[in-house]
KEKE-3310 file (N, C-alpha, C; in steps of 0.2 Angstrom, whole numbers, plus 5000, padded with zeros to 4 digits):
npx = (4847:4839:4825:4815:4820:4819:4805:4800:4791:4794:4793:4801:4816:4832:4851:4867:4882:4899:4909:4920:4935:4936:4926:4918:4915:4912:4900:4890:4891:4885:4872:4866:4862:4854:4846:4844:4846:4850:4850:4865:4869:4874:4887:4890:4889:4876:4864:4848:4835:4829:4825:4819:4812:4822:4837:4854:4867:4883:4896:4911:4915:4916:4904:4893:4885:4883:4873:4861:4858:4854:4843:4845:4849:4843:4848:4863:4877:4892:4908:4909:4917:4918:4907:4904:4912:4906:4892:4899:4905:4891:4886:4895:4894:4881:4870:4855:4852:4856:4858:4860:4867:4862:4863:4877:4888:4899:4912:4925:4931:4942:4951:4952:4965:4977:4991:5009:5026:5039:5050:5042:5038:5025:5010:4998:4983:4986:4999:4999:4996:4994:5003:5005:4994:4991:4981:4965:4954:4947:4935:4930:4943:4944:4932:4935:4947:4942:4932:4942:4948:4958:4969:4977:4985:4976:4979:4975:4977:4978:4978:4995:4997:5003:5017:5020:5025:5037:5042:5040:5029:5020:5016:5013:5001:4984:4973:4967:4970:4974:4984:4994:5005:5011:5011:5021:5031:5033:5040:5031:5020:5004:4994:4981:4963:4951:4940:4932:4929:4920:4910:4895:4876:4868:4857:4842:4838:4827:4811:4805:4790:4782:4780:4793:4797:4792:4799:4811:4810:4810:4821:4829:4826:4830:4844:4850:4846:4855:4868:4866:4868:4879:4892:4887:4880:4871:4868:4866:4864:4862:4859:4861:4847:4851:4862:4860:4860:4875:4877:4871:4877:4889:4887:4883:4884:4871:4854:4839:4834:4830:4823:4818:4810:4820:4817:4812:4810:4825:4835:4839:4835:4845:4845:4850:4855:4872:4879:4895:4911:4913:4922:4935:4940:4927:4916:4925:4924:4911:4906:4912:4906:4895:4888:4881:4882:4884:4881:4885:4878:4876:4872:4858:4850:4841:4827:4820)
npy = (5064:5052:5055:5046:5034:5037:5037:5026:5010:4998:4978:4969:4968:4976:4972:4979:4973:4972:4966:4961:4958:4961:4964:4956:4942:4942:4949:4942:4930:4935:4938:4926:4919:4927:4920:4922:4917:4912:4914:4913:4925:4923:4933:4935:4947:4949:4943:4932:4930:4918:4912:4923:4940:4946:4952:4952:4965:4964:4976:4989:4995:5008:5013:5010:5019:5028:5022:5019:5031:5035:5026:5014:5003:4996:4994:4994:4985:4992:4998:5010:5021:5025:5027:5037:5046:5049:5054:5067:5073:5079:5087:5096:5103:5105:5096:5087:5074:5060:5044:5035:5028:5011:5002:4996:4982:4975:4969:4971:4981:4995:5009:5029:5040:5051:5051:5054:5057:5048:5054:5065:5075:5071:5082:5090:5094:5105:5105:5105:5112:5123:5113:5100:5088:5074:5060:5050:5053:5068:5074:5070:5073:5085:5091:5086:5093:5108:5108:5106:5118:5122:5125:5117:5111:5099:5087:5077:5060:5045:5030:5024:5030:5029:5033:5048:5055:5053:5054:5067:5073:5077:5081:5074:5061:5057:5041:5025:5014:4997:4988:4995:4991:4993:5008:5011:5004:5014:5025:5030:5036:5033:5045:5049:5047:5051:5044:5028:5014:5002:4987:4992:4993:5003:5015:5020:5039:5043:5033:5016:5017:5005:4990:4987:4990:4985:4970:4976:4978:4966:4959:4966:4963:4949:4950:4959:4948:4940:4944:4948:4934:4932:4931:4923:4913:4902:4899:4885:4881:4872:4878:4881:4892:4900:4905:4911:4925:4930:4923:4926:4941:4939:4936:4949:4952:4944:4941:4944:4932:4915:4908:4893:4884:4868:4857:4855:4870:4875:4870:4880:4881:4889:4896:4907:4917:4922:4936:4938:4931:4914:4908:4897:4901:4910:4900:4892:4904:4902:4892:4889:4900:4892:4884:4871:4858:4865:4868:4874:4880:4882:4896:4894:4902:4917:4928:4939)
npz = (4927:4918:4911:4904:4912:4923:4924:4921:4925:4932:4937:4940:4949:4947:4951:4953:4951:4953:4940:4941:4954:4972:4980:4970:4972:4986:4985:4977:4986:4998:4992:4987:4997:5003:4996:4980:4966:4951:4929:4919:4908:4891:4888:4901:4906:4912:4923:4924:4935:4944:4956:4964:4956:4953:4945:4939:4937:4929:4930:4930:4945:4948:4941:4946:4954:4945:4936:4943:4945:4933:4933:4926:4931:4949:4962:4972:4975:4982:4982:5000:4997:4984:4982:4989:4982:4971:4977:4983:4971:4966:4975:4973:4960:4962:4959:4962:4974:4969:4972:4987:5002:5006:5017:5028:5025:5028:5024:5012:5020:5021:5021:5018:5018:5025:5017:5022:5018:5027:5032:5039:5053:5059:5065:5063:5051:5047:5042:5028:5023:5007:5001:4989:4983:4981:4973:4969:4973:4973:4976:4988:4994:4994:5000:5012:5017:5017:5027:5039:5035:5027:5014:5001:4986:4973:4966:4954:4947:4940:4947:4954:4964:4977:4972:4968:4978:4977:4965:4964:4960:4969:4987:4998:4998:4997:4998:4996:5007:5012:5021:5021:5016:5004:5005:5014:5008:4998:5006:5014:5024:5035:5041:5046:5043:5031:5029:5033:5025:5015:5010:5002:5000:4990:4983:4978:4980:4984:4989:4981:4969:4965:4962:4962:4976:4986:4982:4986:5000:5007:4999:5007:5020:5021:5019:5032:5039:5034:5039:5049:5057:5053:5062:5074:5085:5092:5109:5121:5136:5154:5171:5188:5198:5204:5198:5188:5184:5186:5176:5164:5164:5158:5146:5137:5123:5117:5110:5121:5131:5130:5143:5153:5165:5171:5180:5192:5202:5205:5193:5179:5161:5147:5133:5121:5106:5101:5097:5096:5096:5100:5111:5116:5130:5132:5133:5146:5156:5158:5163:5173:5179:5181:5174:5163:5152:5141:5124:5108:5094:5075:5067:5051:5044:5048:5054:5057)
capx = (4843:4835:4815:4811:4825:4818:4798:4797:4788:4794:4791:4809:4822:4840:4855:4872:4886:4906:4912:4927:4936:4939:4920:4911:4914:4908:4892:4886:4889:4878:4863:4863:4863:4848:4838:4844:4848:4851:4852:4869:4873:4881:4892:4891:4886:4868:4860:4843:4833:4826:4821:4814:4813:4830:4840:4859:4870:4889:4898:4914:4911:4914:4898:4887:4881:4878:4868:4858:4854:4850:4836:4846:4849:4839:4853:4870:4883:4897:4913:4909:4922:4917:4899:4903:4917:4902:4891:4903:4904:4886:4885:4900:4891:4873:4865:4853:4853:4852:4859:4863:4870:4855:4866:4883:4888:4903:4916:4929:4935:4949:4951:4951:4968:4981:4998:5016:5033:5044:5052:5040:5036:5020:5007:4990:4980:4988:5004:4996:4994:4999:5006:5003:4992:4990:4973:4959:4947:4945:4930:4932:4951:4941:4927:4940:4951:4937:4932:4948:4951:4966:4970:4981:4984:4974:4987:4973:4980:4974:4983:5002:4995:5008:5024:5020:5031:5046:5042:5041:5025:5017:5021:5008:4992:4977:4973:4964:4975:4973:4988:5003:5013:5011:5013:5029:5038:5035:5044:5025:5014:4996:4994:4974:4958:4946:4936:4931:4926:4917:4907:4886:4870:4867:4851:4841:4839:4819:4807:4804:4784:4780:4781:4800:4796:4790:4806:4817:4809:4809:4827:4831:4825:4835:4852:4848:4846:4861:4874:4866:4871:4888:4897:4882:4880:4865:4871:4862:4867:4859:4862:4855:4845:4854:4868:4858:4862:4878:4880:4869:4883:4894:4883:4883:4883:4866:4850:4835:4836:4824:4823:4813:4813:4819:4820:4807:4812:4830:4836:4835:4839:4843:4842:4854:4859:4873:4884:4901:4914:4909:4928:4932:4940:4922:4913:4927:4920:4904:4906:4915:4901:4891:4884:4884:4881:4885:4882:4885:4876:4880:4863:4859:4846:4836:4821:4818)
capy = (5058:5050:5057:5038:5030:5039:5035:5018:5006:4989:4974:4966:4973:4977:4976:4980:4971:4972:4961:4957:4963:4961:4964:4953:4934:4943:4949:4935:4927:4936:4940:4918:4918:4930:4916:4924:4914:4918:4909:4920:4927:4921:4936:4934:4953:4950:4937:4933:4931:4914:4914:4930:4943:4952:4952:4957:4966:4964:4981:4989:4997:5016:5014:5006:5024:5032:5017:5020:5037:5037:5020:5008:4999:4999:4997:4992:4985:4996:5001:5015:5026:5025:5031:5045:5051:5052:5060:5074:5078:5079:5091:5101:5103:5107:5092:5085:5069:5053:5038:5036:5021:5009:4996:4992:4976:4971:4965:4975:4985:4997:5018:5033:5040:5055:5048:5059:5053:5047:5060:5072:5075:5074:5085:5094:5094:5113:5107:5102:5120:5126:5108:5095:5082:5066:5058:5049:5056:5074:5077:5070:5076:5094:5090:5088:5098:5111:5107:5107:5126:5120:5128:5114:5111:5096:5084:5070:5055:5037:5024:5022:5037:5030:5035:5051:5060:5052:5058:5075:5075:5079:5082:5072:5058:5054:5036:5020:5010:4995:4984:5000:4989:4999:5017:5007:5002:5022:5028:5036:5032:5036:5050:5050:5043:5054:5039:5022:5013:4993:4988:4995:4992:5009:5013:5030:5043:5042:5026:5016:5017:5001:4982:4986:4993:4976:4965:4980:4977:4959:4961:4971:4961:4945:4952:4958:4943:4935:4949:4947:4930:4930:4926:4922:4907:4899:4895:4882:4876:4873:4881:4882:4897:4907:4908:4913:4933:4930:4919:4934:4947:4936:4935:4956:4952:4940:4943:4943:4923:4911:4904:4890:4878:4860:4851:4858:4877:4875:4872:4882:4879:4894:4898:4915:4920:4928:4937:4939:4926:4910:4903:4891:4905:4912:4891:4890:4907:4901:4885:4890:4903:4885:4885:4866:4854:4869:4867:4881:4877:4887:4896:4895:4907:4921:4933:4946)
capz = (4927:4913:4911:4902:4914:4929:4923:4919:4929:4932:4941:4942:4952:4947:4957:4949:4956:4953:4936:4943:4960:4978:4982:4964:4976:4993:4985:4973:4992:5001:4989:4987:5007:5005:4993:4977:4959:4943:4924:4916:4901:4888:4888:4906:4909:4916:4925:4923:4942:4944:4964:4965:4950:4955:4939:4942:4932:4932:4929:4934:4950:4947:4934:4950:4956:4939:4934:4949:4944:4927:4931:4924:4937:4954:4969:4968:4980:4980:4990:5000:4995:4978:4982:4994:4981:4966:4980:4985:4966:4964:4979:4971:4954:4963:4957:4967:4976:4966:4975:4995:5005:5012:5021:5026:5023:5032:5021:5009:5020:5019:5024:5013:5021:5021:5019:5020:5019:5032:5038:5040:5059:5058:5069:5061:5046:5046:5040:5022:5021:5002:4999:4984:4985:4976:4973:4965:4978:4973:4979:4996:5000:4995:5005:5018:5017:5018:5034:5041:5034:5026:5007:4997:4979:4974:4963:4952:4948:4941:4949:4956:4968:4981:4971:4968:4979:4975:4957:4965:4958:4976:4994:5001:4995:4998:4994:5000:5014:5017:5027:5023:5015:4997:5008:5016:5000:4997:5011:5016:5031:5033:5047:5046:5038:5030:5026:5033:5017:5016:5003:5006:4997:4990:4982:4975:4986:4986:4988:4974:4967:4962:4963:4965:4984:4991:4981:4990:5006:5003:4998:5013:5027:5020:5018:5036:5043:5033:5040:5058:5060:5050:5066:5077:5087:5096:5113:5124:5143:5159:5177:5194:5197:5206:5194:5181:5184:5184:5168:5159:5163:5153:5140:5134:5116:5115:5113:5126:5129:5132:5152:5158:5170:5167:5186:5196:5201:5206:5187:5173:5153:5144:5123:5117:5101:5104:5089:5096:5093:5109:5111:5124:5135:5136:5137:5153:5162:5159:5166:5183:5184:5185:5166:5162:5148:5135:5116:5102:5086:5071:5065:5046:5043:5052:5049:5061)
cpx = (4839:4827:4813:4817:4819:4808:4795:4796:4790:4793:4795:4814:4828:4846:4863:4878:4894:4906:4915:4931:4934:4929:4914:4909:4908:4900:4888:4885:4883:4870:4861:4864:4857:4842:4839:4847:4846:4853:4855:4870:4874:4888:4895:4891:4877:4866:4853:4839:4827:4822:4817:4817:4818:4834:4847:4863:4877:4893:4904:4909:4912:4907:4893:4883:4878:4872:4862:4853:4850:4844:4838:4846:4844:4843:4858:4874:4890:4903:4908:4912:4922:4909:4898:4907:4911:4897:4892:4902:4898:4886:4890:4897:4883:4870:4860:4854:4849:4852:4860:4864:4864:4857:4874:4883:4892:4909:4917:4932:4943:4947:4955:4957:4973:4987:5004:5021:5035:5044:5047:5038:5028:5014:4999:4991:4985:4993:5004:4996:4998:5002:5002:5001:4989:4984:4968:4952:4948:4940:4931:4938:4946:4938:4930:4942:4947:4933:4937:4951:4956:4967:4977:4979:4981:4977:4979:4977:4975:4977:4989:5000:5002:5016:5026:5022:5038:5048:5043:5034:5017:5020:5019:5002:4987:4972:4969:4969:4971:4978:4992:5004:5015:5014:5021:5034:5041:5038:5037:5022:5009:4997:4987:4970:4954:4939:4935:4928:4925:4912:4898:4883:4869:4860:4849:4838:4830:4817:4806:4794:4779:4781:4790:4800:4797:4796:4810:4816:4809:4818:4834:4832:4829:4842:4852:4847:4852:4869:4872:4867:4879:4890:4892:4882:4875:4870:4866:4864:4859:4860:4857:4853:4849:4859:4869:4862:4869:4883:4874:4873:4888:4893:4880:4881:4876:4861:4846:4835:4831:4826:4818:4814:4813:4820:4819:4809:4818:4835:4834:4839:4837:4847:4844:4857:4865:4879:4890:4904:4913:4916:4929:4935:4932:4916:4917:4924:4914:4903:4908:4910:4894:4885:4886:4880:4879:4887:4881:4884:4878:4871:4865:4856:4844:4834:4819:4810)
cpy = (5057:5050:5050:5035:5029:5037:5030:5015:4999:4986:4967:4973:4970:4975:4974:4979:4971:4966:4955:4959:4961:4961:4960:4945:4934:4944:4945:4932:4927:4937:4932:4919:4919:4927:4917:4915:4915:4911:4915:4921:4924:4924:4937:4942:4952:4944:4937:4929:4924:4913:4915:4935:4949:4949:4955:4959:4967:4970:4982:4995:5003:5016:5015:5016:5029:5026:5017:5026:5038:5030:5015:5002:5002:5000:4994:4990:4988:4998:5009:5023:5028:5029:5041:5051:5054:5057:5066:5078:5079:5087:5097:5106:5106:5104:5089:5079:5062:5047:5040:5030:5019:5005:4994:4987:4971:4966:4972:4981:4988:5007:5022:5038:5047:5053:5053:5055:5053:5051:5066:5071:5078:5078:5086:5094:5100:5112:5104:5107:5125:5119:5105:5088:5076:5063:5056:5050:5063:5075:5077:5076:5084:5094:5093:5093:5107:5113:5109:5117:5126:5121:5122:5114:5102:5091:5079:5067:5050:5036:5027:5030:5039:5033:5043:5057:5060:5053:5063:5078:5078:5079:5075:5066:5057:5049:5030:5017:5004:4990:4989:4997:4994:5006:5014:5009:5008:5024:5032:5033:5035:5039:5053:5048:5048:5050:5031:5019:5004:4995:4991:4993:5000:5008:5019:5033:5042:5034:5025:5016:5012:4996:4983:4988:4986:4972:4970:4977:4971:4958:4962:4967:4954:4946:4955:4953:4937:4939:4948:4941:4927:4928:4925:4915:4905:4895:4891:4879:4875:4876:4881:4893:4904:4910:4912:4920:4933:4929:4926:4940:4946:4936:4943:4957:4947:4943:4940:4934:4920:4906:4899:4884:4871:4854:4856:4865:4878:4875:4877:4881:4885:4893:4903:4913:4925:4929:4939:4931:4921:4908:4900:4895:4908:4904:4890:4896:4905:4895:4885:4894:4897:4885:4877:4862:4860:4866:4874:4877:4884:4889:4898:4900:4910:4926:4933:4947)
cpz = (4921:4910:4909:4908:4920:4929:4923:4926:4929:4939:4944:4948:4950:4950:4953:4954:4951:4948:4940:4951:4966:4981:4975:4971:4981:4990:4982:4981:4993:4998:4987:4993:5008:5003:4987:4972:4955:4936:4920:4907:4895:4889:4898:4910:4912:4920:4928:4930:4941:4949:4965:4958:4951:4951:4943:4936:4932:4928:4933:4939:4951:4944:4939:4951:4951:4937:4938:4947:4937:4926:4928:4929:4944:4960:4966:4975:4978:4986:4991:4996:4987:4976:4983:4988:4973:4971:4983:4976:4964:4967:4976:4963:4955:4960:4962:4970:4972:4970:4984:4998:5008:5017:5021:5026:5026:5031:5015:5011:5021:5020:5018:5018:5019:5023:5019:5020:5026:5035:5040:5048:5058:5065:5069:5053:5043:5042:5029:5019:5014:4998:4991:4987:4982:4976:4968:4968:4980:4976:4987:5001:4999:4998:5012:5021:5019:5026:5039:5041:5030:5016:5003:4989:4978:4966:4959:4948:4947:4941:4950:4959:4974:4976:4968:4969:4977:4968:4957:4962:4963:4981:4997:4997:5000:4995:5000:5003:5016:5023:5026:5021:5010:4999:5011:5010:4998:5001:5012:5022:5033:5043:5049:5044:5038:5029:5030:5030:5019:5010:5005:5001:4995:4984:4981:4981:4988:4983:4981:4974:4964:4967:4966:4975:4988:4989:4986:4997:5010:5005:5006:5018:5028:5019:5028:5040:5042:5035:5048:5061:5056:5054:5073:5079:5092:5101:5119:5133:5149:5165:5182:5193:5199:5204:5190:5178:5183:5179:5163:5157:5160:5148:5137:5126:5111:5116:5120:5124:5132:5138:5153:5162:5170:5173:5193:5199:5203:5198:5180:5166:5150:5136:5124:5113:5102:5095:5089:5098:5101:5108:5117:5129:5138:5138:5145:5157:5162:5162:5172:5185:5185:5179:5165:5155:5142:5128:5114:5094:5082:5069:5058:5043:5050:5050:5057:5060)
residu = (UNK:UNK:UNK:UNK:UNK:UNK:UNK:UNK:UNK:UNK:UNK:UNK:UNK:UNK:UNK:UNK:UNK:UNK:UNK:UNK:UNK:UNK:UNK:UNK:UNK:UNK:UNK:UNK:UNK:UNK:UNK:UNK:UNK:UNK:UNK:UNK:UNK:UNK:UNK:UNK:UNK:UNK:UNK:UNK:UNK:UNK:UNK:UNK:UNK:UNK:UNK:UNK:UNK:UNK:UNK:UNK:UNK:UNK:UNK:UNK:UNK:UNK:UNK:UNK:UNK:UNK:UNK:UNK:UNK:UNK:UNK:UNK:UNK:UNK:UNK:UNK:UNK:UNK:UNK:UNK:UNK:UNK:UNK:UNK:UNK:UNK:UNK:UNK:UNK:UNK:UNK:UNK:UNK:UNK:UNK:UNK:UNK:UNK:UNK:UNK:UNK:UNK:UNK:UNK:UNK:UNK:UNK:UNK:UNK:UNK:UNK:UNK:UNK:UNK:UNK:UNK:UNK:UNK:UNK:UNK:UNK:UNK:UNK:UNK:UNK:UNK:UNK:UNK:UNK:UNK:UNK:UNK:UNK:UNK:UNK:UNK:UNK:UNK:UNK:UNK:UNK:UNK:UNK:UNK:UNK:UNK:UNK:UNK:UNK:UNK:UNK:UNK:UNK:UNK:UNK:UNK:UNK:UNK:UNK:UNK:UNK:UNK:UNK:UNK:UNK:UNK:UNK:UNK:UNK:UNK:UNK:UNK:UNK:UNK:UNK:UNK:UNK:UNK:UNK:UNK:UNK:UNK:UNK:UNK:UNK:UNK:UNK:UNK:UNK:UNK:UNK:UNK:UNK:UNK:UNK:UNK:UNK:UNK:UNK:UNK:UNK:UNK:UNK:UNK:UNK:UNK:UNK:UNK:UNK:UNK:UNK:UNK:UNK:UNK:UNK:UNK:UNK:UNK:UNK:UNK:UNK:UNK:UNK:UNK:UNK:UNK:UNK:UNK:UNK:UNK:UNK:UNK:UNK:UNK:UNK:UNK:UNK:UNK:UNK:UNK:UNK:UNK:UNK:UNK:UNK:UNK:UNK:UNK:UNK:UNK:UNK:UNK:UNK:UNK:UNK:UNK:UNK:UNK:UNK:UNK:UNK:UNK:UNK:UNK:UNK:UNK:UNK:UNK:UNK:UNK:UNK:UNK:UNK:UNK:UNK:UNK:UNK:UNK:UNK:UNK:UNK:UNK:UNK:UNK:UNK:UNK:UNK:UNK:UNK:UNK:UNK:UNK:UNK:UNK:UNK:UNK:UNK:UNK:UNK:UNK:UNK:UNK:UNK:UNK)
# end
């Protein structure tokens, strides 16, 4: 890490997000969800934090976790799989710990996978043993592989990972998945996950020391509350009392819910946020268990 990188004091925060790529849309989403805007670039690499003093900077997304470490940037949204694969090399190398994941996020996902051909019958990790294995996640598959006890030769590879047996240039890969089709085409099929991968907030290993602490905190508690109600729905009805317990037990996925009485002590009117999907199969049991004049608003914000 950088002694000036790693010493300076500021009173902006950073946050390094994906140019271009499957995870740049989702996260400008969510960090404007959070209360964020920005006036860009010309070159259209920076954007200057108009809001709140959270600057971002658009990069590809292998850079986000060295950017991290050398104090260039402060956090970064990133695929997992791209984090854990720089901190496996850290740990391989005996560096210490620069960056680590502070938050999933809940969007981008896809698994870090070991795929084989067709025909192989597959069984155990065991039968990897001695083999060739395709990959741009060195470190991990070795990580793995380690665990497992299991001694293969480790094949790297950027890009077209999938056709690297039918080249003969492996037995075996290990690659990101996400629908199989790609492993299809190959004649391969994915027989494990060493990884379950989505985009995260990552961020340096130790607190920051400044004014960035409170925008992180700041930062933190609004992404937070814009991920808690992504599919959340304020549900409201009415019911007699005695129903109540039973229309509760329907209700597993809300919070603690606001009860009071609206028609002298027989009726009562309940208020739950609840955050799993409300469809009208679950509005019909709740209305045969005697739930009535049901509304679902949609909730725009929330702060914990």
């Amino acid at each position: 890490m950088s002694p000036v990188a790693n010493s300076a004091v500021r009173d902006r925060l950073r946050i390094a997000i994906q140019k271009s790529g499957r995870l740049s849309e989702p996260a400008r989403a969510l960090l404007a969800s959070s209360g964020l805007s920005w006036r860009e670039s010309r070159d259209k690499l920076f954007c200057y934090g108009e809001s709140l003093p959270v600057d971002l900077l658009l990069v590809r997304d292998d850079d986000i976790p060295g950017l991290i470490a050398e104090g260039v940037c402060d956090l970064g949204i990133v695929g997992r799989n791209v984090l854990r694969e720089l901190i496996n090399e850290r740990e391989e190398s005996g560096k210490p710990a620069a960056f680590r994941e502070w938050r999933a996020l809940g969007f981008g996902g896809c698994r870090l996978s070991i795929a084989v051909p067709d025909v192989w019958d597959w069984q155990s990790p065991t039968q990897l043993a001695g083999k060739r294995i395709a990959t741009t996640y060195p470190n991990q598959l070795r990580a793995w592989l380690r665990t497992q006890g299991v001694q293969a030769d480790i094949v790297m590879l950027n890009g077209s990972v999938e056709i690297a047996p039918r080249l003969g240039q492996a037995d075996a890969i290990c690659d990101l998945v996400s629908s199989g089709a790609t492993l299809a085409a190959n004649q391969l099929k994915p027989v494990l996950d060493i990884l379950q991968s989505e985009a995260v907030l990552a961020g340096p290993a130790h607190p920051f020391a400044d004014a960035r602490a409170d925008l992180a905190d700041l930062l933190l508690r609004r992404m937070d509350g814009v991920l808690r109600i992504r599919d959340s729905k304020l549900l409201m009805f009415q019911a007699p009392r005695e129903a109540m317990n039973e229309l509760l037990q329907l209700l597993p996925d809300a919070e603690p819910p606001t009860v009071c009485a609206v028609d002298g002590a027989d009726t009562l009117a309940l208020q739950a946020l609840c955050h799993g999907a409300m469809t009208w199969q679950r509005l019909e049991d709740l209305k045969r268990a005697g739930a009535r004049g049901l509304m679902v608003l949609p909730v725009e914000r929330m702060l914990a």
